[in-house]
Every structure is written in structure tokens, then in C-alpha cells.
C-alpha positions in Angstrom: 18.4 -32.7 47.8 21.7 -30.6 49.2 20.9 -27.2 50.2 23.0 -25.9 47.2 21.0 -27.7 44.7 17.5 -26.2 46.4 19.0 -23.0 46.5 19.3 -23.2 42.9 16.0 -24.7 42.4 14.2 -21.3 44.1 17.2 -18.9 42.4 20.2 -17.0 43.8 22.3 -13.9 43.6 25.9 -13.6 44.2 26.2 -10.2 46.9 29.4 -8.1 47.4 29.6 -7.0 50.9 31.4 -3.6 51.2 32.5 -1.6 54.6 34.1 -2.1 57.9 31.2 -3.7 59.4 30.6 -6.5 57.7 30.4 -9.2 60.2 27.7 -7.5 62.3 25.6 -7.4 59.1 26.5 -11.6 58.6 25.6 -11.9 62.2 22.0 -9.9 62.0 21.5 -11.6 58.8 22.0 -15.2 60.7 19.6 -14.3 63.9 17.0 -13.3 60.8 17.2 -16.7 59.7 18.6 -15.4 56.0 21.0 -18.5 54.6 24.0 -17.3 53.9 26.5 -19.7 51.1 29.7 -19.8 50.3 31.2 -16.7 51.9 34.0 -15.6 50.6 36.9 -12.5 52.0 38.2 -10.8 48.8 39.7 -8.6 50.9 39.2 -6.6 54.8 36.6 -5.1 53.9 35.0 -6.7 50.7 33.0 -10.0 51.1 31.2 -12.2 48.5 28.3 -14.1 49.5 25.2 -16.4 48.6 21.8 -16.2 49.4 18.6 -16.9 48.1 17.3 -14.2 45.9 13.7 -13.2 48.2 16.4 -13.5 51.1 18.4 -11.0 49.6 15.3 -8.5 50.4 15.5 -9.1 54.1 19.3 -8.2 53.9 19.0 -4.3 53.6 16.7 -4.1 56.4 19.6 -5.2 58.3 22.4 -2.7 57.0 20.3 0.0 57.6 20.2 -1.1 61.1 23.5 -0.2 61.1 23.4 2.7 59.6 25.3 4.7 63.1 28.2 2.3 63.0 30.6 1.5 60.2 28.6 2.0 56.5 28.0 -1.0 54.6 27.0 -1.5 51.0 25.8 -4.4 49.1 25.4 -4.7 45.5 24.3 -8.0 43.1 26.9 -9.4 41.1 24.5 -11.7 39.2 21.5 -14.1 38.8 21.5 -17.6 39.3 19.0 -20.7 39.3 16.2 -21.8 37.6 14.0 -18.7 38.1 16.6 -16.5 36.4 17.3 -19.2 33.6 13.5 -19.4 32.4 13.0 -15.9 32.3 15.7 -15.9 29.8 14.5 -18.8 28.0 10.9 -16.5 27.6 12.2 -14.0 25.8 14.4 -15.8 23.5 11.0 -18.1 22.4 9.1 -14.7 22.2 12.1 -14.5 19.6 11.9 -17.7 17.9 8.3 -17.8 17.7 8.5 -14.5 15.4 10.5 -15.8 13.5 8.4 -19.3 13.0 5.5 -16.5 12.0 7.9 -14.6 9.7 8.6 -18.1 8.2 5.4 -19.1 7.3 4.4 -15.6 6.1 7.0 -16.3 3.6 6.0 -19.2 2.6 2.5 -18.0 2.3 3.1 -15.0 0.4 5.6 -17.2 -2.1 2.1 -18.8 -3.3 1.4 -15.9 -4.9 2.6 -13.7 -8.1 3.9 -10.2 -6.9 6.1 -9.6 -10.1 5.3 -9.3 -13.8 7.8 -8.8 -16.4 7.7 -8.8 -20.6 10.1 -9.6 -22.9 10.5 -9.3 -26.6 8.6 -6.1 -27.4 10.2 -3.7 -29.9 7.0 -1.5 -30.9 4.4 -2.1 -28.6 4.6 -0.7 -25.2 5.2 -3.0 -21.6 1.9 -0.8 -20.2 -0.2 -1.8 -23.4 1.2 -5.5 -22.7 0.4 -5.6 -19.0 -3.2 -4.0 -19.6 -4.5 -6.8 -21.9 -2.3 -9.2 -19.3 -4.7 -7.9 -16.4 -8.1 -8.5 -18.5 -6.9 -12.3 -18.5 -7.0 -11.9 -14.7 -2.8 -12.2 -14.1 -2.0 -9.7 -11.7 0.1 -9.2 -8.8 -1.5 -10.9 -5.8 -3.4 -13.9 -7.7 -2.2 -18.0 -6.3 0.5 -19.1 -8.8 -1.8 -22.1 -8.8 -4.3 -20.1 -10.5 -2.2 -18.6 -13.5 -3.5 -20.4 -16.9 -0.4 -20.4 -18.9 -2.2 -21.6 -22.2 -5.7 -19.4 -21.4 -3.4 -16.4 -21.3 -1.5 -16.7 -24.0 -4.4 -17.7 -26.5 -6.1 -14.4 -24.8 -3.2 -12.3 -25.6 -3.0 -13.0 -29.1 -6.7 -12.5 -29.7 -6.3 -9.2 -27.7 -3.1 -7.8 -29.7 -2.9 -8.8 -33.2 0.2 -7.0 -32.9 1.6 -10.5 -31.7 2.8 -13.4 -33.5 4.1 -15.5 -30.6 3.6 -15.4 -26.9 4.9 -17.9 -23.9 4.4 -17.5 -20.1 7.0 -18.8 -18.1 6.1 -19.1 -14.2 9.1 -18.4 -11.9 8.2 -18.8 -8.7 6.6 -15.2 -7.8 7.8 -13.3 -10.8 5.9 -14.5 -14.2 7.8 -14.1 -17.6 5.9 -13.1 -20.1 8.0 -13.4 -24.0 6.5 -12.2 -27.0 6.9 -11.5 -30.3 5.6 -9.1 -32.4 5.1 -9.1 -36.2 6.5 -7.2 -39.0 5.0 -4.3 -40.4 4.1 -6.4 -44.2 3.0 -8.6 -41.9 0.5 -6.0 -40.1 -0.6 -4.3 -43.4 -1.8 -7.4 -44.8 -3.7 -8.6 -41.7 -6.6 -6.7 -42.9 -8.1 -4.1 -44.9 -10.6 -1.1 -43.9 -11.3 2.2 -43.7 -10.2 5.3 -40.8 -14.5 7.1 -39.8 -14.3 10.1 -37.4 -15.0 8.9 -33.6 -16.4 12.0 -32.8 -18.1 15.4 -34.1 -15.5 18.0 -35.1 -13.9 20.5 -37.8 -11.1 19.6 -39.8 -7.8 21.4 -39.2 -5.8 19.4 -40.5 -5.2 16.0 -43.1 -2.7 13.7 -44.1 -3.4 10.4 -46.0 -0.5 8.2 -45.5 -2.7 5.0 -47.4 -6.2 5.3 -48.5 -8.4 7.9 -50.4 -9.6 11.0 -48.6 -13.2 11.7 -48.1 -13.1 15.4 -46.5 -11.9 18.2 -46.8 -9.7 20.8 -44.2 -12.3 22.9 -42.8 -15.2 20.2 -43.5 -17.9 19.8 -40.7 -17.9 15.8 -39.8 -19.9 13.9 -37.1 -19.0 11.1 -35.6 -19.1 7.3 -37.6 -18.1 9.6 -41.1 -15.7 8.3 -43.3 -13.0 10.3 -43.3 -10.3 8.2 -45.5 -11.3 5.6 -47.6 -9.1 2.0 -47.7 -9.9 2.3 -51.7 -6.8 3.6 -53.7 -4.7 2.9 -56.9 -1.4 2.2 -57.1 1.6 3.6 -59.1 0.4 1.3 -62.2 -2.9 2.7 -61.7 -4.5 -0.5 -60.6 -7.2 -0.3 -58.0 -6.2 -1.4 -53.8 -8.3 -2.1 -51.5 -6.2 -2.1 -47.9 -5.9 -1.0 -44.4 -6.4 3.3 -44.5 -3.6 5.2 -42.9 -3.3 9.0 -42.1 -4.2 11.8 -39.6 -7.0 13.9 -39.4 -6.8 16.4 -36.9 -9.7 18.6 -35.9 -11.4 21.0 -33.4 -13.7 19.2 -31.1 -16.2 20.3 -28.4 -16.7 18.8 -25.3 -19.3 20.1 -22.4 -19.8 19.2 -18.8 -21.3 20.0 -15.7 -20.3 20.2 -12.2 -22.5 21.2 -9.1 -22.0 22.1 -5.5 -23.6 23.2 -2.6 -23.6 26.3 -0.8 -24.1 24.5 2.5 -22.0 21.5 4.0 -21.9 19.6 7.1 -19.1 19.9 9.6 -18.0 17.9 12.4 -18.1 19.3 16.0 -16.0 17.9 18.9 -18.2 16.9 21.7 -14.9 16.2 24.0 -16.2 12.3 24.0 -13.5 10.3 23.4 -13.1 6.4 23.3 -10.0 3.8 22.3 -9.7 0.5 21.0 -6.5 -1.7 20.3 -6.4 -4.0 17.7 -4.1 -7.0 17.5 -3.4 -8.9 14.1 -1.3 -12.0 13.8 -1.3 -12.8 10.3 -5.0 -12.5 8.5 -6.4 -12.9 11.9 -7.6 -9.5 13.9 -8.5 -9.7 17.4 -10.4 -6.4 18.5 -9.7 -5.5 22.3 -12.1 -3.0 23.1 -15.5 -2.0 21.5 -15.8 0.1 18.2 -17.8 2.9 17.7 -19.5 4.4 14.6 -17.7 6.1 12.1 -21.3 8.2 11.1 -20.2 10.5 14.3 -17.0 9.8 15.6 -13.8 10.7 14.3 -10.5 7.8 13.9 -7.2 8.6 14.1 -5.3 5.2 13.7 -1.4 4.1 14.9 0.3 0.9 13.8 2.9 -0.7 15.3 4.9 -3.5 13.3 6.9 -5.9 14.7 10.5 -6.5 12.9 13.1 -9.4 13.4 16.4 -7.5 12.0 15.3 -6.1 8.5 12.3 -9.1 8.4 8.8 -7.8 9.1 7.0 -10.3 11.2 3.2 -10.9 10.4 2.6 -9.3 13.5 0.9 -5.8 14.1 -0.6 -3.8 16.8 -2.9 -1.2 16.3 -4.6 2.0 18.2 -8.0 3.7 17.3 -9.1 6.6 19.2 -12.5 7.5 18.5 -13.7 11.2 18.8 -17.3 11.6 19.0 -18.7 14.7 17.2 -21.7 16.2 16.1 -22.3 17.8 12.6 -23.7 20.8 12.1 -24.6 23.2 8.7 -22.3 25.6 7.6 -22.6 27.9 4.9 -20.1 28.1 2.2 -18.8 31.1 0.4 -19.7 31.4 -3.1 -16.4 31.5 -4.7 -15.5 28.5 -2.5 -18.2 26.5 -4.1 -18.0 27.6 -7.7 -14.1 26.2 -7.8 -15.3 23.3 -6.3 -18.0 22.9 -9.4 -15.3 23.8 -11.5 -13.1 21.1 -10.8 -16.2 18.6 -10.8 -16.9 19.4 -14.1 -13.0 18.8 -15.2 -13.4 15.5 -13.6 -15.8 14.5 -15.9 -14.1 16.0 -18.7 -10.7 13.8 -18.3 -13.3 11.0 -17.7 -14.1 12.1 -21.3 -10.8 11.8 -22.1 -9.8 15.3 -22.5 -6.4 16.2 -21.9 -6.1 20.3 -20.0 -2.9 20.8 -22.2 -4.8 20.1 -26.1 -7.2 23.1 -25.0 -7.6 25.8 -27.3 -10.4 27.5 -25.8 -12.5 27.3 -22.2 -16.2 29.0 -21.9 -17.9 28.8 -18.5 -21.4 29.7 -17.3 -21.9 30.0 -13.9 -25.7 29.6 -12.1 -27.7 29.3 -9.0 -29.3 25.5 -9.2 -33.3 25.2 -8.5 -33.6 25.0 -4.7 -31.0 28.3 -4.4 -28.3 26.0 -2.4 -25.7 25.4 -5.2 -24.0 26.0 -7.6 -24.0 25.1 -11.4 -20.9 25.2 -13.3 -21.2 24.4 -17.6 -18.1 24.1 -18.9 -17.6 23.8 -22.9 -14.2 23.8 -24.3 -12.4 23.2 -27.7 -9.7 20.6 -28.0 -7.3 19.7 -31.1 -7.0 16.3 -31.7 -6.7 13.2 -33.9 -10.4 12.1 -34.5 -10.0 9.5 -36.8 -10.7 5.9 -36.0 -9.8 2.8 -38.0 -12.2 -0.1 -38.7 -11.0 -2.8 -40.3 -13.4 -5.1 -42.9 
């Protein structure tokens, strides 16, 4: 093997000598025993050279030697040999093999639905559409291997009688869904019955559009009572029997209670702290570092993801720094708790399906609970509304 050829093996750098005394450095760096290649005299006092690059740390030893006499510089003017040409090659495959990952992820997420789109409707709303789609199980995230086309579409049209024709077309990760809805002679002869209240309430207001009234504005009715009958006659006076149609509006009462307490538990720093790193390629997370309880230690979590250009890689890196604490009772003022109540108890309200804005009227009693620590909130309050309900027969 030539000396050039194992010079490349280890690695080199090209060096540009700079000053007066050059030739005393060349000479120092000879007795050293630092090979020196391919010298080359730009000009008087600028020289290129080539030496191995762990020789080229032994060279500035040797300038500053002659640091009394003439200066000298030396800078590198670049990298060669194998060394230098697989360090380059590492990061480029760090490179490539994100984007092999971001490659599969790809292909692994196109298995799947992510998009969901309707067609056809006129009358019927896309969020009433999607709705009965989800109870069939199509949603975004499910395998497109596991998308029934026939199942659904029987489903749907059991679900919306509004529909007279439905067809699922699978595209990839977006699933058509075309319908077609029927005509309102169509609708009125699917089937005949009779609008009953849905809940207790007093009537404020009535309007038969099809049927026979049964109350009255300012009648009392509980829930199940038949409010407009499907019976009528027609303009030749012959008696119908069809689907009821109208509105009947009226006050309704609905009551609910929240609680709270006039004690909580809060979390005290104890100055302990901990970290752990997590690292996830894909659905796979390797923990580095052990994890503590979340019962009394705080988490603050920081993600890093790694991005090829505007591609997200499947590749994450995560922090968790645990803060142990202890918790300890506090009291808690009494308006503090009551608004807490309060809000409790209009969560269960809404869950009742009362809308804040149809309030007409709000009454609130306020108490201690048993034990003294909490507080009770009632709340009762008096909504307008469409009660009725139709059943078909």
C-alpha cells in the first residue's frame, strides 16, 4: 500500500502555512516525526501541506515553539479520507432512515379512514347523517378493511326513514357516503300516529298543522298525554287517520342539585424532584428512566417531534419531570364553594337537555349538607319549549 493511499485510509487535512518562518516549522515538524505530503509554495510566505489528521495535533506544539521568531499560522483547508467520508455518510443514513420511518407511517396510517364525507342531502342535516353513520361503527380511525359497505347502508336506512337510497363508496382514506332522501308525500304516507307530550308542562302555546287537538292553551299535561290526535276529517268531511303535525309549546320545570365541599386538598412542593425521557419510534415507547406516581408527584411533560421538511417522522422524544408533593387540607370560602355547586347543578341540567338561553325563570336554595363541610345548591328553573313528541302507529 503507498503511503498516500494509507494516508487516506487513517484521514487527512490539507494545512495552509502562513508567516516568514515557515521552514523552521517544516524542519521541527520532520525531527517530530510528523509526515508531511505534497508541499506546496503558493507564495514566500504561504505554504500548503499534507499530513495526517492526529499529526496535525502535534503541529501547533511546534509553532508555538517559535513563537519569539517570525509568527506562523496554520489553518485547515479541508477533510480528507475515509474517516471524514463515513462520518458524512452517518448523518445522511440518520436522514434516510427517517424518511424509510416516515414511509411506512404513511403507509400504515393509509389503512385507515380519517375522512367522512355525505352527499345527496337536501333536508336532513350532514351532523344527523354522520351520527347514525358512527352507531354503525364508521368513524375516523377504524382499518378500511373493516368498513361493511352493505351493513352500513341497510343500518342507515333502518336508522333514517328519511332515506330512500344510500351507497358507500370507499376511496382510499376518505369514505363517500351518497344518499337520497324522499319526498315529503312520500314521508306523510310512511305512517300514521299521534304527537303525546314528552314531559310535564303548561301549555303556552298550540298549533295543529295535521291532526285533532286534545288540549287546550293553558291546560296542565304530564308526560305520555296526548296532545294532538292523528284523527281528522278532511275538506269533504270524510274521516283521516294520518301522521299528527303541529307545535305545542309550554312552560316546563326542571330541578337539580349540585354539592361541594368547604374543604379541598392541595398540593405542597416538597422540593423533590425527578426526570424521565421517553423515546417513541412509532407505537413503540421505550421509557429511559424510572416513573414515579402521579398520586403525589406533579408532571410537567415536553415533546419533541422529529420533521423531514414539512413530513412528520414517526419519531418523538419526550421529557417528564416529576415534582413530588404532599397534600394538605385547605378550607374554602363559602362563596367559592356555592359557585362551584352552582355550576354542578347546571351540568346536570344541560345533561337534561336544558338550553341557559329558553330560561324564563331561575330559583335557587342554598344549604349546609349533613356533616357541615359543603355545600347544597337546588336549582329549579322554568323553560319554554316544544314538548310534543310524535309516535307513529
Amino acid at each position: 500500500m503507498s503511503p498516500f493511499l494509507w494516508l487516506w485510509w487513517r484521514g487527512y487535512v490539507t494545512v495552509c502555512l502562513r508567516g516568514a518562518g515557515i521552514e523552521r516549522v517544516l524542519n521541527s515538524a520532520a525531527q517530530a516525526g510528523v509526515a508531511v505530503l505534497k508541499v506546496e509554495r503558493l507564495t514566500s510566505d504561504v505554504v500548503l501541506a499534507r499530513m495526517a489528521a492526529q499529526d496535525f495535533r502535534r503541529l501547533r506544539p511546534l509553532i508555538r515553539e517559535w513563537m519569539n521568531g517570525p509568527r506562523v499560522s496554520v489553518s485547515i483547508l479541508d477533510r480528507h479520507g475515509l474517516p471524514f467520508l463515513l462520518r458524512r455518510f452517518r448523518r445522511r443514513a440518520f436522514l434516510a432512515l427517517g424518511l424509510g420511518l416516515a414511509a411506512l407511517a404513511v403507509i400504515y396510517l393509509s389503512s385507515f379512514v380519517w375522512f367522512i364525507q355525505v352527499f345527496g342531502n337536501e333536508t336532513l342535516a350532514v351532523e344527523v347523517i354522520k351520527a347514525a353513520v358512527e352507531k354503525t361503527g364508521l368513524r375516523a380511525g377504524v382499518p378500511r378493511g373493516a368498513v361493511d359497505a352493505r351493513r352500513i347502508e341497510q343500518q342507515l336506512l333502518e336508522d333514517l326513514p328519511q332515506l330512500t337510497w344510500v351507497q358507500l363508496r370507499n376511496q382510499g382514506i376518505k369514505v363517500e357516503i351518497h344518499v337520497r332522501e324522499r319526498e315529503a308525500p312520500e314521508l306523510a304516507a310512511q305512517g300514521a300516529g299521534h304527537i303525546y307530550a314528552k314531559r310535564d308542562g303548561l301549555v303556552t302555546e298550540l298549533l295543529v298543522l295535521r291532526g285533532t287537538a286534545q288540549v287546550r292553551e293553558g291546560d296542565t299535561v304530564r308526560r305520555d298525554e296526548l296532545l294532538i290526535s292523528g284523527m281528522y276529517y278532511d275538506p269533504q268531511g270524510r274521516r283521516q287517520f294520518g301522521a299528527a303535525q303541529g307545535i305545542v309549546k309550554a312552560r316546563v320545570w326542571y330541578q337539580a342539585v349540585g354539592e361541594a365541599s368547604l374543604v379541598r386538598w392541595q398540593p405542597e412542593k416538597t422540593g423533590v424532584r425527578h426526570r424521565q425521557y421517553i423515546l417513541t419510534v412509532g407505537p413503540l415507547s421505550i421509557p429511559l428512566g424510572r416513573s414515579y406516581p402521579r398520586e403525589n408527584h406533579l408532571i410537567t411533560t415536553r415533546n419533541w417531534q422529529l420533521y423531514l421538511g414539512r413530513a412528520m417522522a414517526p419519531v418523538s422524544w419526550s421529557r417528564l419531570d416529576y415534582e413530588e408533593v404532599e397534600w394538605v387540607l385547605v378550607p374554602v370560602a363559602r362563596w367559592e364553594a356555592e359557585k362551584a355547586a352552582y355550576e354542578l347543578a347546571w351540568e346536570s341540567l344541560i345533561r337534561q337537555g336544558v338550553d341557559r338561553e329558553s330560561v324564563v325563570a331561575e330559583t335557587k336554595a342554598v344549604e349546609y349538607v349533613t356533616d357541615g363541610e359543603g355545600i347544597r345548591v337546588t336549582l329549579q328553573v322554568e323553560v319554554l319549549e316544544d314538548i310534543g313528541h310524535f309516535s307513529g302507529q
